[in-house]
N, C-alpha and C positions, 0 to 999 in steps of 0.2 A: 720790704714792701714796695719801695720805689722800684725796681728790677720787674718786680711782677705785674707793676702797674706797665710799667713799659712793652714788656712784653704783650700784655694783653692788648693795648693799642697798637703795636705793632701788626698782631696779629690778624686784628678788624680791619686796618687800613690793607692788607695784605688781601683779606677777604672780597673787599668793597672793590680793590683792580681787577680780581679772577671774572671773567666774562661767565654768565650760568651756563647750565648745563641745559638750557633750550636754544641757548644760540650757537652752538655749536654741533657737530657730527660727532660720534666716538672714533678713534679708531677704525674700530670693525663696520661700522658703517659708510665711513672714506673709504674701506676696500671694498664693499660690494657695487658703492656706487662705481668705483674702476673697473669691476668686473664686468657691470651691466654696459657702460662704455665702450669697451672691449668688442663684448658682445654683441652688441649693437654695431659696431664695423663688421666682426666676421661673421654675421648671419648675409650679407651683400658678398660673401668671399667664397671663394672652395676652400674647404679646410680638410686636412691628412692628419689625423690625430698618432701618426707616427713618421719617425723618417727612415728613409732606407737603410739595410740592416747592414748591407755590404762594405766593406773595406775601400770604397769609389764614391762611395754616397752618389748614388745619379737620382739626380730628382731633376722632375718637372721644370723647366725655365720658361720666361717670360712673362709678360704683363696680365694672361689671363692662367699663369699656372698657381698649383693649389698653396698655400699658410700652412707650413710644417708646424704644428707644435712640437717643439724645444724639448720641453718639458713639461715631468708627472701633474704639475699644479699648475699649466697653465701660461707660466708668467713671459713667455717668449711665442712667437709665431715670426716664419721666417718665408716670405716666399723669394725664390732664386728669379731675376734678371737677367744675368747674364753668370756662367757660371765659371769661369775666371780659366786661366791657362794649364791642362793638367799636369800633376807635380811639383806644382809653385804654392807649395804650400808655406806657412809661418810657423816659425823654428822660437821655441820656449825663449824669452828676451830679446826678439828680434822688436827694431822701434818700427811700427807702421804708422801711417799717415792715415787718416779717412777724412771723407767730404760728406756732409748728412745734408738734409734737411728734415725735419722731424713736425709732426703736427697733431696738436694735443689731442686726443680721440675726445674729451670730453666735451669737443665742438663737432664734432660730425654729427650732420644733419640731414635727412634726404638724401644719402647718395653721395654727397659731396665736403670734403675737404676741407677744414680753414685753413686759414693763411699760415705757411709755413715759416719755420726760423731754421738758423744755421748757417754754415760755412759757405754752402754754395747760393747762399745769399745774402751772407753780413758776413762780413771779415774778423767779425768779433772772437771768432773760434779758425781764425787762418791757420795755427799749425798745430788744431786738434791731430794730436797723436797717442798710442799707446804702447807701454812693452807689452807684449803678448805672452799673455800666463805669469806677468810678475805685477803684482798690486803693491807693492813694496814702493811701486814708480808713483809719484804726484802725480800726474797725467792718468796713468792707468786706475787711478784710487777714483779721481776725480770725475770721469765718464762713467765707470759703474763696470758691471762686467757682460751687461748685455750688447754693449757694442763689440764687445771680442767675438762675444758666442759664433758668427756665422764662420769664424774663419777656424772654428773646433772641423769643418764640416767641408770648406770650401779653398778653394785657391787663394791668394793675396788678391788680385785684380779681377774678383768676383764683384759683382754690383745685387743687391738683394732689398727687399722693403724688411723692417724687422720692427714689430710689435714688440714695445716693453714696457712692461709696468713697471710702479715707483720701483718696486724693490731691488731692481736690478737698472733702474736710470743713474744718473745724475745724481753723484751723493748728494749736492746739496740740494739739491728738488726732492728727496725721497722722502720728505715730512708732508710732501705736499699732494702726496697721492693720485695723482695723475697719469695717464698711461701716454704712452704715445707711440706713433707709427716712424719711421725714421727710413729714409731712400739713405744707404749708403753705400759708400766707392773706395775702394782700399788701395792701398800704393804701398810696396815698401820704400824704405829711407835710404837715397841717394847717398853713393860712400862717394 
């Protein structure tokens, strides 16, 4: 009797910490509001709901060229900057370096930008690096695998804006369903 009485207070007090089910989002509703985020930046964008089909990928560069979507569902948009040295491409476990600055989409507003985080602004992420196509690596698990994708596509010293949502950010941010836009700058690793 004493067990079952414990347990049952256990279970009440267990109850009384769970926050309800009106002060929070579900799931599915944290992702539509990242969609509409999302959205909400690439309606201001040219978007290409394909990328070139060719063995060169030549796509559109610079500041005013079009947001490749990545992918069938959505979770990548890539536009090219500068589109990096041809032939220098990244070789399966090769360690690249990159420089980002990344900025939550869930603050754009009117046209404009919040304040960005990252390497090329806090040193907190100075030697953000990945192996390329090995998730096996700390590094490479811990950036997620949308920071690799442009270089599926692009030279090592390609510079590109890349839209990602949680599911492919920041493993330890992906609980927290946020999208974000990310400027980043690739380098391979000095021997």
């Amino acid at each position: 009797m004493k067990k079952i009485l414990t347990a049952i207070c256990a279970a009440v007090a267990l109850l009384a910490l769970m926050p309800s089910c009106k002060d929070s989002k579900s799931y599915a509703e944290l992702l539509t509001s990242e969609t509409h985020a999302v959205n909400s930046f690439l309606v201001n964008q040219r978007v290409d709901n394909t990328i070139p089909t060719d063995t060169t990928f030549v796509f559109e560069t610079g500041p005013d060229a079009p947001y490749y979507r990545l992918d069938e569902e959505g979770t990548m948009y890539m536009q090219v900057l500068t589109p990096g040295t041809p032939g220098n491409y990244a070789k399966a476990g090769q360690v690249i370096y990159f420089r980002f600055t990344r900025y939550n989409l869930f603050y754009y507003k009117n046209g404009k930008l919040p304040s960005g985080e990252g390497n090329e602004i806090d040193m907190e992420y100075l030697n953000a690096n990945f192996k390329f196509q090995d998730f096996t690596s700390n590094n490479s698990y811990q950036y997620g695998a949308g920071v690799q994708m442009p270089l599926h596509y692009l030279p090592i010293d390609a510079e590109v804006n890349i839209i990602i949502k949680s599911t492919y950010g920041f493993y330890q941010e992906q609980s927290y369903v946020q999208p974000y836009l990310y400027r980043m700058r690739y380098f391979p690793q000095r021997t």
